[in-house]
C-alpha positions as CSV (number, residue, x, y, z in Angstrom):
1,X,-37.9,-78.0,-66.8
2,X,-41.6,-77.8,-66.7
3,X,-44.4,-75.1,-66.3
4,X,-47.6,-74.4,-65.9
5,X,-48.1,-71.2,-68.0
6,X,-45.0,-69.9,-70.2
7,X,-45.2,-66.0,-71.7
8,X,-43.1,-63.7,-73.7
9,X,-42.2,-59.9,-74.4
10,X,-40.1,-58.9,-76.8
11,X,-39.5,-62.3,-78.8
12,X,-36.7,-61.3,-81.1
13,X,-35.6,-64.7,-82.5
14,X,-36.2,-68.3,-82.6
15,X,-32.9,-70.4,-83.9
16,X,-30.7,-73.3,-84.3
17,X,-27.2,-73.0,-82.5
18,X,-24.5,-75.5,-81.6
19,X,-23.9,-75.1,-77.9
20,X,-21.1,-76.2,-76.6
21,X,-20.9,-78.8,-73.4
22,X,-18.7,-79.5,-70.3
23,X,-16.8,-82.3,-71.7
24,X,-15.4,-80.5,-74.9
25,X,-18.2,-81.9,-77.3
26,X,-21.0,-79.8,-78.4
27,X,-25.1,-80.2,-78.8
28,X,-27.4,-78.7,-80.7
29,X,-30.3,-76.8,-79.2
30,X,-33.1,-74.2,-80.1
31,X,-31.7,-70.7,-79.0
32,X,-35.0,-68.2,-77.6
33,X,-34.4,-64.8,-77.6
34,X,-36.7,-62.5,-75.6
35,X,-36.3,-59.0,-73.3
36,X,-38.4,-61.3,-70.8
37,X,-40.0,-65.0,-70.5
38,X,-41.7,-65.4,-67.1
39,X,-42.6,-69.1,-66.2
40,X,-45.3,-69.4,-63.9
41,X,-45.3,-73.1,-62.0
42,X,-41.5,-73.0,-62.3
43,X,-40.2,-76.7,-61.9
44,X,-36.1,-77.8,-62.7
45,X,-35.0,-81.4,-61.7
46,X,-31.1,-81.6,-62.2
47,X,-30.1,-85.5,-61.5
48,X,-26.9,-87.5,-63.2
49,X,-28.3,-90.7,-63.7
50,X,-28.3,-93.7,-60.3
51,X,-27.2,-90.4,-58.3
52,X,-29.3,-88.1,-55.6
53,X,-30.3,-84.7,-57.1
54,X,-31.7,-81.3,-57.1
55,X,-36.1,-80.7,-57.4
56,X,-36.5,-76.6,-58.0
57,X,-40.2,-75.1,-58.0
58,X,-41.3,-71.8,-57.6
59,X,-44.7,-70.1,-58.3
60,X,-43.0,-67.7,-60.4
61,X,-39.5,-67.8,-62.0
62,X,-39.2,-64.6,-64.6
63,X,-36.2,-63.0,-66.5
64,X,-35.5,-60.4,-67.7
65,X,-33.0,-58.3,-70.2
66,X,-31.4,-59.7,-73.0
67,X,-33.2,-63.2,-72.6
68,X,-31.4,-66.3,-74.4
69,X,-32.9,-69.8,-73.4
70,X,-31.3,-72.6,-74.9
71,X,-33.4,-76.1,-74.8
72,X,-32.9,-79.6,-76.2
73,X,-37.2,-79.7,-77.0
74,X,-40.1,-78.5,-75.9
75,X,-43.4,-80.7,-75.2
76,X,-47.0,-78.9,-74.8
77,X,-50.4,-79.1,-75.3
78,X,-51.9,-76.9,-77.3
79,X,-55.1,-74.8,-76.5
80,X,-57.4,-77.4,-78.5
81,X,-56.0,-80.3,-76.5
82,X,-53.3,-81.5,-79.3
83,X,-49.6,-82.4,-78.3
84,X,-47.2,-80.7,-79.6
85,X,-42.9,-81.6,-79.7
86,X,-40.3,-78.7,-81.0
87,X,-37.0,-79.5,-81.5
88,X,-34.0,-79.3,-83.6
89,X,-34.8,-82.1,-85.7
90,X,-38.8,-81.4,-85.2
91,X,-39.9,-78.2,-86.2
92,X,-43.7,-77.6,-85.7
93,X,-45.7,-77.2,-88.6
94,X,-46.7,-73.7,-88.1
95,X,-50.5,-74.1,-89.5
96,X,-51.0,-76.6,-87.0
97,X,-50.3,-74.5,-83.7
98,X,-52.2,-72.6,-82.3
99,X,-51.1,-69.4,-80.2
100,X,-50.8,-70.6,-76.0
101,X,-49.2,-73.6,-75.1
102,X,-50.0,-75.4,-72.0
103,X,-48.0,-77.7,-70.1
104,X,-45.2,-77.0,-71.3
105,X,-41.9,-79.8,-70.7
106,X,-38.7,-78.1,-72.1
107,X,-35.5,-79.7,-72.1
108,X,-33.3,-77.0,-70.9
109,X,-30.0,-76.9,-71.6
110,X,-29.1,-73.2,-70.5
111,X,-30.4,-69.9,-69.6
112,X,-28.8,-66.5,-69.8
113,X,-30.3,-62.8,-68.9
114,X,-29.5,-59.5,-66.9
115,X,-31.9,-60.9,-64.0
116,X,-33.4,-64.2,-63.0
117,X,-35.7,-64.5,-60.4
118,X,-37.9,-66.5,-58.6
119,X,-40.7,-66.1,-56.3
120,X,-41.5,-68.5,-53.1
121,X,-39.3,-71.5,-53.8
122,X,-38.8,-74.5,-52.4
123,X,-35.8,-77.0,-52.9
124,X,-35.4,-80.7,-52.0
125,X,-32.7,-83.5,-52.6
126,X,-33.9,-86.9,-54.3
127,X,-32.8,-90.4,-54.5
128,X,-32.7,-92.4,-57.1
């Protein structure tokens, strides 16, 4: 999932949770929870590997109520022009990050909230 500008209200935790996956086994991921995130430059590509699949974008996506975004990492650029990878395994050294990230990559592994929505979107199927 990527974006062009990602914001919060109401950030009420940042953790590690096990998440459990579609064939029985589980991953871990970085749990976000927020009364809203809007993501402005909204983009999802959903592709099994050597198979078609799904390009998402949308000027706008935004949820809201009870937030909880689950991702795999999350790749930016900060302000001052410095990358930047969160994960599980990378926490980010907290002196070294400054507030507003940019360009933001996250590797999404779910999303859950009283309302998701998007604003002028546009779909398309792609080939390997």
């Amino acid at each position: 999932m990527g974006s062009e500008k990602l914001s919060f209200t109401g950030l009420s935790g940042i953790s590690i949770v096990t998440v459990p996956t579609a064939d029985g086994g589980s991953i871990r991921a970085l749990k976000i929870t927020a009364e809203s995130i809007t993501i402005d430059g909204f983009s999802l590509t959903v592709r099994p590997p050597d198979e078609p699949g799904l390009v998402t974008k949308a000027d706008q996506m935004t949820l809201k109520g009870h937030v909880s975004v689950y991702l795999g990492s999350i790749t930016a650029t900060t302000a001052n022009g410095d990358s930047v990878t969160i994960g599980t395994d990378t926490p980010p050294p907290l002196d070294d990050v400054e507030p507003g990230l940019l360009r933001v990559t996250m590797g999404l592994v779910g999303s859950m909230a009283d309302s998701i929505s998007y604003s002028n979107t546009d779909q398309k199927i792609v080939y390997p």
